[in-house]
C-alpha positions as CSV (number, residue, x, y, z in Angstrom):
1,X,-75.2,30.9,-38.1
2,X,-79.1,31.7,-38.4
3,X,-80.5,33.7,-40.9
4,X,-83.7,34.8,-41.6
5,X,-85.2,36.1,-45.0
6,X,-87.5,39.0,-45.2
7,X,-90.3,36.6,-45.8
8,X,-89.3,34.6,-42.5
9,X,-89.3,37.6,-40.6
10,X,-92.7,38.5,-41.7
11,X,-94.3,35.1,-41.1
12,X,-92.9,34.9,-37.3
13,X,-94.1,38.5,-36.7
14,X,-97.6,37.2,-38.0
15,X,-97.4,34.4,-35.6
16,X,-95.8,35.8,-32.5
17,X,-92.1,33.6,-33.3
18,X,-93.3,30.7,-32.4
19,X,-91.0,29.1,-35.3
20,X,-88.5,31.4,-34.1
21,X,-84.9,29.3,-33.1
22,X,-83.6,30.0,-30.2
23,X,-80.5,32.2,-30.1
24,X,-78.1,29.9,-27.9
25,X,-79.0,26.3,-26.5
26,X,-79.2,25.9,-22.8
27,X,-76.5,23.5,-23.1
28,X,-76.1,20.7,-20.2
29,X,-72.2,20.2,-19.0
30,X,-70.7,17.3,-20.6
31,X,-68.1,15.6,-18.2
32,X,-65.1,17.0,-20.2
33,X,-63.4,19.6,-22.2
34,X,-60.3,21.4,-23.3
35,X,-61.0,24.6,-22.1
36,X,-63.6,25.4,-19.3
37,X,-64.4,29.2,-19.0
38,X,-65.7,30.4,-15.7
39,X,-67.9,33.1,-16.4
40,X,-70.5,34.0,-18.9
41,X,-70.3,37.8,-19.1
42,X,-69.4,39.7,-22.1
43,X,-65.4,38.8,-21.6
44,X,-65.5,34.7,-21.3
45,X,-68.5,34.5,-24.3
46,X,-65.9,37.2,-26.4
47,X,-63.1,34.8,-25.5
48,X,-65.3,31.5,-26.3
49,X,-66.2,33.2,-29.6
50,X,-62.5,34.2,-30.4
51,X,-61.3,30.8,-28.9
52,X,-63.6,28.6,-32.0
53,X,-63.4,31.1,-34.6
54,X,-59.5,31.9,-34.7
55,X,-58.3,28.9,-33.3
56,X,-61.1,26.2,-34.0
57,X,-61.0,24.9,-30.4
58,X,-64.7,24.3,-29.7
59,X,-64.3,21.7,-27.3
60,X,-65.6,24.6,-24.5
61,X,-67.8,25.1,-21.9
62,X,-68.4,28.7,-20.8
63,X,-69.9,28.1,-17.3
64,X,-71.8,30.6,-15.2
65,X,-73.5,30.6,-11.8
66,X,-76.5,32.8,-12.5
67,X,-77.7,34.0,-15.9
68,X,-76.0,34.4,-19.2
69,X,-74.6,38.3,-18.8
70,X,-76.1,38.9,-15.4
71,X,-73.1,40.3,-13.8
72,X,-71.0,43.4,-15.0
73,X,-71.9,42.9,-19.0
74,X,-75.7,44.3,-17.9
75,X,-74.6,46.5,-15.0
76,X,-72.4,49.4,-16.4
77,X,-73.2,52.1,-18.8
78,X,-72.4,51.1,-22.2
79,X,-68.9,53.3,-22.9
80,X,-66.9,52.6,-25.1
81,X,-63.1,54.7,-25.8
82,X,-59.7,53.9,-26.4
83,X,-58.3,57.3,-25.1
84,X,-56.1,55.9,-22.4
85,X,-52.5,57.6,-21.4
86,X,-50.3,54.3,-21.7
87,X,-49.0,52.5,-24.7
88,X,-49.6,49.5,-23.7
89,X,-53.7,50.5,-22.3
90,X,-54.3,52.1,-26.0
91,X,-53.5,48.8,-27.7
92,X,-55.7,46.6,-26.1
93,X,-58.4,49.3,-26.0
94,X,-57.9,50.5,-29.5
95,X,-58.4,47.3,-30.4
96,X,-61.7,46.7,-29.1
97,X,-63.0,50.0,-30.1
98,X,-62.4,48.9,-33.5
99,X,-63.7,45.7,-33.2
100,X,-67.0,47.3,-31.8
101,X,-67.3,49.3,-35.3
102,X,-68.3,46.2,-37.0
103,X,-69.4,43.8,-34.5
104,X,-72.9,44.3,-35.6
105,X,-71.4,43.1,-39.0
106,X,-69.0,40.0,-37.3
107,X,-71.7,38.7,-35.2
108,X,-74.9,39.2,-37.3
109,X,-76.2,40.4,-34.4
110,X,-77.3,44.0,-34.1
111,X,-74.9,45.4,-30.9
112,X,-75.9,49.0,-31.8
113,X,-72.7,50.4,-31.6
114,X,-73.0,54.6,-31.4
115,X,-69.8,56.4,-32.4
116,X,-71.2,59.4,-30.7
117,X,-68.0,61.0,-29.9
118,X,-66.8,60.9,-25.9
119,X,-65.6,64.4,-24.5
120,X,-63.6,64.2,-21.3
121,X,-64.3,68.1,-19.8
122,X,-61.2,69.8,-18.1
123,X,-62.2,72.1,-15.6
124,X,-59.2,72.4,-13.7
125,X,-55.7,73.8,-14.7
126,X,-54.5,69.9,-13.6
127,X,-57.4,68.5,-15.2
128,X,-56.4,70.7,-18.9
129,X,-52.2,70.2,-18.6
130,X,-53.1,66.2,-17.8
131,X,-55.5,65.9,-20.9
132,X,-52.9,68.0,-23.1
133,X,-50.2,65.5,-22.1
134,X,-52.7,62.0,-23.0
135,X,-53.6,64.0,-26.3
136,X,-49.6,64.0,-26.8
137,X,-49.4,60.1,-26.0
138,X,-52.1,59.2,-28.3
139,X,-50.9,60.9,-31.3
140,X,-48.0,59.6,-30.9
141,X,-50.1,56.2,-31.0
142,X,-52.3,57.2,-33.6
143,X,-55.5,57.8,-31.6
144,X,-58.0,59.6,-33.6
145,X,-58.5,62.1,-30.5
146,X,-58.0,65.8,-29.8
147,X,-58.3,69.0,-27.8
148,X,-61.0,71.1,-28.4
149,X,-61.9,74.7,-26.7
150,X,-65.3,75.9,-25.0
151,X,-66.7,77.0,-28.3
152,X,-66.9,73.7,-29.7
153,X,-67.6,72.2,-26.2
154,X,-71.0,74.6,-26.2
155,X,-71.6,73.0,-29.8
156,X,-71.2,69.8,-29.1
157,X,-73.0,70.1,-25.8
158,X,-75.9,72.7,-25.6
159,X,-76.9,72.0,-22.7
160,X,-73.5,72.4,-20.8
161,X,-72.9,75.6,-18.2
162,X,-70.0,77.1,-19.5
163,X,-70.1,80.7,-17.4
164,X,-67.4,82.6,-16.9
165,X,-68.7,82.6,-13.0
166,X,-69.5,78.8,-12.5
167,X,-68.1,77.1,-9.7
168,X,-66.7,74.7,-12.5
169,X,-65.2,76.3,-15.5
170,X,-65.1,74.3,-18.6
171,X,-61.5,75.5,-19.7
172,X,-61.5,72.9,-22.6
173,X,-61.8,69.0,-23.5
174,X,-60.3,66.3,-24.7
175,X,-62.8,64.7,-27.3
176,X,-62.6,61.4,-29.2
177,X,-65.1,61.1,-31.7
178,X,-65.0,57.6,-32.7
179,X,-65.3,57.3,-28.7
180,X,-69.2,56.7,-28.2
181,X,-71.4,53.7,-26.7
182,X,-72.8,50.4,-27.1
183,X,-75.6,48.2,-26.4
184,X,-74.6,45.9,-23.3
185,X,-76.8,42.8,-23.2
186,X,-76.9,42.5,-27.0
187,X,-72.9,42.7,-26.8
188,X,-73.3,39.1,-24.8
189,X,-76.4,37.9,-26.9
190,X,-74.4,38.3,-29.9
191,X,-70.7,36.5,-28.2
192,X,-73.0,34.0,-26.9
193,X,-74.8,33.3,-30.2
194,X,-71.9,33.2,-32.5
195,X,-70.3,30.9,-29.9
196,X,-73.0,28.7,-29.6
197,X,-73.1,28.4,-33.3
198,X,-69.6,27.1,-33.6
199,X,-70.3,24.3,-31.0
200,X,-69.0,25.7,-27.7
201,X,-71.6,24.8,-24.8
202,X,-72.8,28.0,-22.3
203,X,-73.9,26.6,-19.1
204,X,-76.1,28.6,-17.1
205,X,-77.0,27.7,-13.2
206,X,-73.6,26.4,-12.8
207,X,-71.8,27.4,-9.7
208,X,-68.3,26.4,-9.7
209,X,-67.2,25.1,-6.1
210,X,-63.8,24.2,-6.7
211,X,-61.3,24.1,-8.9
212,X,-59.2,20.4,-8.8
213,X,-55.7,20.3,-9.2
214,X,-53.0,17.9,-9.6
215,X,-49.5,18.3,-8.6
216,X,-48.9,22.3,-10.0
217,X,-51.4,21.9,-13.4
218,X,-55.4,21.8,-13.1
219,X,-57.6,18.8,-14.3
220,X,-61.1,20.5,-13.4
221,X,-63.8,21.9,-11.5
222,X,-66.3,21.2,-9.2
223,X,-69.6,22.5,-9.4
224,X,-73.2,22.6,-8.5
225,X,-74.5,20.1,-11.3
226,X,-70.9,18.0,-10.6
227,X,-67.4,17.9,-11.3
228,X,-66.0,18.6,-15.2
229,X,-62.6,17.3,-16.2
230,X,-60.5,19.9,-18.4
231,X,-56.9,20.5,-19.3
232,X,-57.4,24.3,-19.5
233,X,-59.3,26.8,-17.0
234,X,-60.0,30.5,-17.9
235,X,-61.5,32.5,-15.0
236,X,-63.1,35.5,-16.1
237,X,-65.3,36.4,-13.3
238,X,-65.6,40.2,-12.8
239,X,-65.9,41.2,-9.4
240,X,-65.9,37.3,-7.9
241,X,-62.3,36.8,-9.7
242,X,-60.6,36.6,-6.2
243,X,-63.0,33.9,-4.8
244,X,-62.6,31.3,-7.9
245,X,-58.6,32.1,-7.6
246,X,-58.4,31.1,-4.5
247,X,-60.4,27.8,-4.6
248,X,-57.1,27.0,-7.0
249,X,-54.6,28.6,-3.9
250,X,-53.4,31.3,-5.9
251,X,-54.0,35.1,-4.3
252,X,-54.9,38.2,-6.8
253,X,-53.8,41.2,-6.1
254,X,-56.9,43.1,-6.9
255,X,-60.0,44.2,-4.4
256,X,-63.7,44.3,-5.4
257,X,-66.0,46.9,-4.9
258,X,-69.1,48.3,-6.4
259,X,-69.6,51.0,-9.2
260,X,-73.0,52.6,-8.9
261,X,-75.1,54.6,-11.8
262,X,-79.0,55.2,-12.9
263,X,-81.1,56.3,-15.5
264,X,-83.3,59.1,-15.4
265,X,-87.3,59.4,-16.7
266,X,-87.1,59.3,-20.8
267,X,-86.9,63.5,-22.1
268,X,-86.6,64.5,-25.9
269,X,-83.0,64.4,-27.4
270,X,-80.7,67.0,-25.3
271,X,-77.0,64.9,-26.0
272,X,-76.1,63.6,-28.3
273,X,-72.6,63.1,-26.9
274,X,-71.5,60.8,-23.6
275,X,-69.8,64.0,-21.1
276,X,-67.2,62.6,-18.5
277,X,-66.5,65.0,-15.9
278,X,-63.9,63.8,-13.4
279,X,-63.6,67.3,-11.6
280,X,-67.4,67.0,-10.1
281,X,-67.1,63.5,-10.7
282,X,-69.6,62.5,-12.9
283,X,-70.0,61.4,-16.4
284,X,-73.7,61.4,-18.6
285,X,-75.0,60.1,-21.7
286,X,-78.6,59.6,-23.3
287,X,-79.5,56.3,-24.5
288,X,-81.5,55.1,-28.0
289,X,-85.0,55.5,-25.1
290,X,-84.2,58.7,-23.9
291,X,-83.0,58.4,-20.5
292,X,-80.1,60.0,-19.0
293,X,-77.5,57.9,-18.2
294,X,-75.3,58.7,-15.3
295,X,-72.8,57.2,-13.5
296,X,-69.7,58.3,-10.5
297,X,-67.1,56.6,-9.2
298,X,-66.6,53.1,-7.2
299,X,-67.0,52.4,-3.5
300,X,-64.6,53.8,-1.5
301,X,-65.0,50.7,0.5
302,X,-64.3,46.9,-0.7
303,X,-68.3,45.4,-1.2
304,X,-69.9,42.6,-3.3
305,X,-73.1,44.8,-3.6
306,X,-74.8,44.9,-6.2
307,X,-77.3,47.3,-5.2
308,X,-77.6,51.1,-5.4
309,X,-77.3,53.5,-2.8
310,X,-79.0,56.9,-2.1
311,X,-75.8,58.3,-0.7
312,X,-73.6,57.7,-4.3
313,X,-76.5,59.2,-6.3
314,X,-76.9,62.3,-4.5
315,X,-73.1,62.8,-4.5
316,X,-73.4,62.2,-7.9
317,X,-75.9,63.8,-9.2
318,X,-75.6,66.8,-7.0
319,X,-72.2,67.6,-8.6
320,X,-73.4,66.9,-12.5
321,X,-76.5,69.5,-11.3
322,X,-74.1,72.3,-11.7
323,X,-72.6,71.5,-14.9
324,X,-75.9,70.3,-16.9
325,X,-78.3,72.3,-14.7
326,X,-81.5,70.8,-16.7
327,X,-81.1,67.6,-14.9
328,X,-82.4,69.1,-11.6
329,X,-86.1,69.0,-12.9
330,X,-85.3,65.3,-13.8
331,X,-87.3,62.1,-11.8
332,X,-84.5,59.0,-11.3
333,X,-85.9,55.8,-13.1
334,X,-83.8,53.0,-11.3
335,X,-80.7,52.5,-10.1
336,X,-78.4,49.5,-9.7
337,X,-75.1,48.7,-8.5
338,X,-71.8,46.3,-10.6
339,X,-69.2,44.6,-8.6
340,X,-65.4,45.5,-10.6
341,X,-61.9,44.2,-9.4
342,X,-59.6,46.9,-8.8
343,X,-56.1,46.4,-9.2
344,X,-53.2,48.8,-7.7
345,X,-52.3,50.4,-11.1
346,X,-55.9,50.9,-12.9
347,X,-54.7,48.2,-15.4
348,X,-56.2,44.7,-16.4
349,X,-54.6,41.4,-15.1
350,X,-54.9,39.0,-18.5
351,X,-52.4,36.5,-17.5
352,X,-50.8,32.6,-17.5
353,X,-50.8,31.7,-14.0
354,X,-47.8,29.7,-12.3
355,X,-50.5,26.7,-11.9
356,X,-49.9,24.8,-15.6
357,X,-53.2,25.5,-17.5
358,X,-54.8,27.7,-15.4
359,X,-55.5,31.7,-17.0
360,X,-57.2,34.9,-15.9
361,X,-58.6,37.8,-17.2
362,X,-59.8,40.5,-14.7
363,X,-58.7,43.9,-13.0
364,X,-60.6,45.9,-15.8
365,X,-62.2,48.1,-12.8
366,X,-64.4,50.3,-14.2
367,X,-63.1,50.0,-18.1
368,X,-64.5,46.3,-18.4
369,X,-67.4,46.9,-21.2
370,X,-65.2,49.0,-23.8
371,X,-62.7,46.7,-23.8
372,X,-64.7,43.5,-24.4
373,X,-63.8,42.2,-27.8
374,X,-60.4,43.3,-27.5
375,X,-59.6,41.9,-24.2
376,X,-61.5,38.1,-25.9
377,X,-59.5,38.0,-28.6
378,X,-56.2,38.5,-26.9
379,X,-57.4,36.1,-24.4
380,X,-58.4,33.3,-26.6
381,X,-54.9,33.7,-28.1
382,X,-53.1,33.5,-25.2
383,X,-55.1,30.1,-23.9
384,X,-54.6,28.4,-27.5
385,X,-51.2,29.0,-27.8
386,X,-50.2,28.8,-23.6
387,X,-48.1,31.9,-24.3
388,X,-49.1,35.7,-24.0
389,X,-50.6,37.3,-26.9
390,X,-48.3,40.4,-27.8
391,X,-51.4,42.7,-26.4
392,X,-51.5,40.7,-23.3
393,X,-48.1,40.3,-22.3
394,X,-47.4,43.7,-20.7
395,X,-50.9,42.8,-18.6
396,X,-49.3,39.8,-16.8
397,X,-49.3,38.7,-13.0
398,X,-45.4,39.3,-12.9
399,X,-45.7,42.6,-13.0
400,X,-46.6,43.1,-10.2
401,X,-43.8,41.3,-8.4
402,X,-40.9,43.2,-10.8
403,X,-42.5,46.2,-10.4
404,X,-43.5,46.9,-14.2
405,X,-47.2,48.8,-13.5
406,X,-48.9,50.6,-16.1
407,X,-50.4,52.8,-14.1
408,X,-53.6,54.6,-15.3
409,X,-55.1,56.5,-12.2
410,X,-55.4,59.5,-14.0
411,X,-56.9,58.2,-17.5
412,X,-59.2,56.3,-16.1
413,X,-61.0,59.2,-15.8
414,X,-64.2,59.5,-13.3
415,X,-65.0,55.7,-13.5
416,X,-65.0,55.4,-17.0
């Protein structure tokens, strides 16, 4: 791995880096490996990483159509929390929460991971008996979360409207406060490095075409720079998982549409908190620059957009208006659009498939950042040994069939 001494540092700040190394090499595909991961967003560099670190198979190609974490990893709002309603959710998300609280340290790579604290407002009798119920679950799974009242909301939150006469009462929350965010694109910089470091190749500008198969196993893929032979194929493609699926005949039972969010102009410190608020559906934090980050929830219609819309941000916005009433004398910065997969349950797919040496990891909807290191390492597991990782197993694509969902509508919060 690189390393640089204080007196390196200072030398290529004195002469602009030009000695400095590059963080990944802009490998060319080689016409044959074990493992072939399609998609270079935060999940298939995590799972490359985990694949050559805990199982020393290096002999892997993480391929991607467009630009190392172009896709979801640098289109979402940097969340990160575990407090999910299900067993099975809070494992694989408690594990990557905890895996995000020394990344920095893993990777040698500054993620700048914020445990800020994430408060999930109740503002509805539904909203405060549902949130008393999680807060149950959790305990019992030893999430470090809790109820708190409007007093220590107002604390936390100074800027909140907490009249008694609002059209939105803040009855109470349910606050985790290792819960906080992260820094997307150096989440991937740092997976991509660490992987590269360890031999695995990242291929950027590669489209895959085609995925070849012989009798019921896979021997490769066709792409836009020519075919690769492997003996395993990973797709982790975000909101394009459906397409590759299907160029190896097997149908996904997920839909894609867009999640929506933007930043306002940069103001002084006002939160130091990230507020989800499902009732007016909305959800804010501020980042490291000053902007406010806000965000709603997905499409209501299936789209590979990847563009913002005036519509979502006024419904958006409009609602958060009377719960942080500051942001009304706020200018939007920019806004930008993510495409997620969606499946029936609100759960991840991280699965064997019935074609022999073919896996996939998707379905994360709108929970798809947080869950980044946790969902690579279980991943990486379960393509080294061709069996499900004890995390993954309950996230199969049988359960669909026999009727086992893990259903987590209602955790999942606003989007987030």
């Amino acid at each position: 791995m690189k390393r640089y001494s204080f007196l390196s540092l200072a030398r290529n700040a004195v002469n602009y880096h030009k000695d400095w190394g590059q963080a990944w090499r802009n490998a060319e595909p080689r016409s044959e490996y074990d493992v072939i991961i399609i998609g270079a967003g935060g999940h298939g560099l995590a799972t490359a990483y985990y694949l050559a670190k805990e199982h020393k198979v290096t002999n892997v190609a993480v391929i991607e159509k467009g630009w190392l974490g172009g896709g979801n990893t640098g289109r979402n709002t940097t969340i990160v929390r575990s407090n999910y309603l299900q067993d099975e959710s809070v494992a694989i998300y408690e594990l990557a929460r905890s895996l995000y609280e020394t990344l920095s340290q893993e990777l040698n790579f500054n993620i700048m991971f914020s445990p800020r604290g994430v408060l999930m407002l109740c503002q509805t009798e539904h909203e405060l008996r549902a949130f008393k119920r999680t807060a149950h679950a959790n305990r019992l799974s030893g999430v470090d979360a809790r109820m708190i009242d409007r007093a220590e909301i107002k604390r936390l939150v100074p800027i909140i409207n907490d009249r008694d006469d609002c059209r939105y009462p803040i009855l109470g929350a349910y606050y985790q406060p290792r819960g906080g965010t992260a820094r997307h694109d150096a989440v991937a910089w740092g997976y991509a490095r660490g992987a590269d470091d360890r031999g695995v190749d990242i291929v950027q500008n590669c489209a895959v075409t085609g995925i070849n198969r012989e009798g019921g196993r896979v021997t490769g893929v066709e792409t836009s720079r020519g075919p690769i032979r492997a003996k395993k194929i990973a797709v982790v493609a975000a909101g394009n998982t459906s397409v590759v699926m299907d160029m190896a005949g097997v149908s996904m039972p997920i839909e894609s549409v867009a999640l929506q969010a933007l930043v306002s102009e940069p103001i002084k410190p006002v939160i130091d908190v990230v507020v989800m608020a499902n009732t007016v559906h909305g959800y804010m934090s501020q980042s490291d620059k000053g902007e406010l980050v806000i965000g709603g929830g997905a499409d209501e219609y299936n789209n590979y957009t990847q563009r913002g819309s005036f519509p979502a941000v006024e419904h958006t916005v409009t609602a958060l208006v009377e719960t942080f009433p500051i942001i009304s004398r706020l200018r939007m910065m920019r806004q930008w659009g993510g495409i997620v997969d969606m499946t029936g349950d609100r759960s991840p797919i991280i699965s064997k498939t019935d074609v022999q040496g073919l896996f996939v990891n998707c379905g994360w909807g709108t929970g798809g950042f947080k869950s980044i290191p946790g969902s690579g390492f279980v991943f990486a597991d379960t393509i080294a040994n061709d069996r499900p990782h004890p995390i993954a197993e309950p996230f199969g694509l049988n359960r669909f069939a026999e009727g086992r969902l893990i259903n987590e509508s209602i955790s999942a919060a606003v989007a987030h």
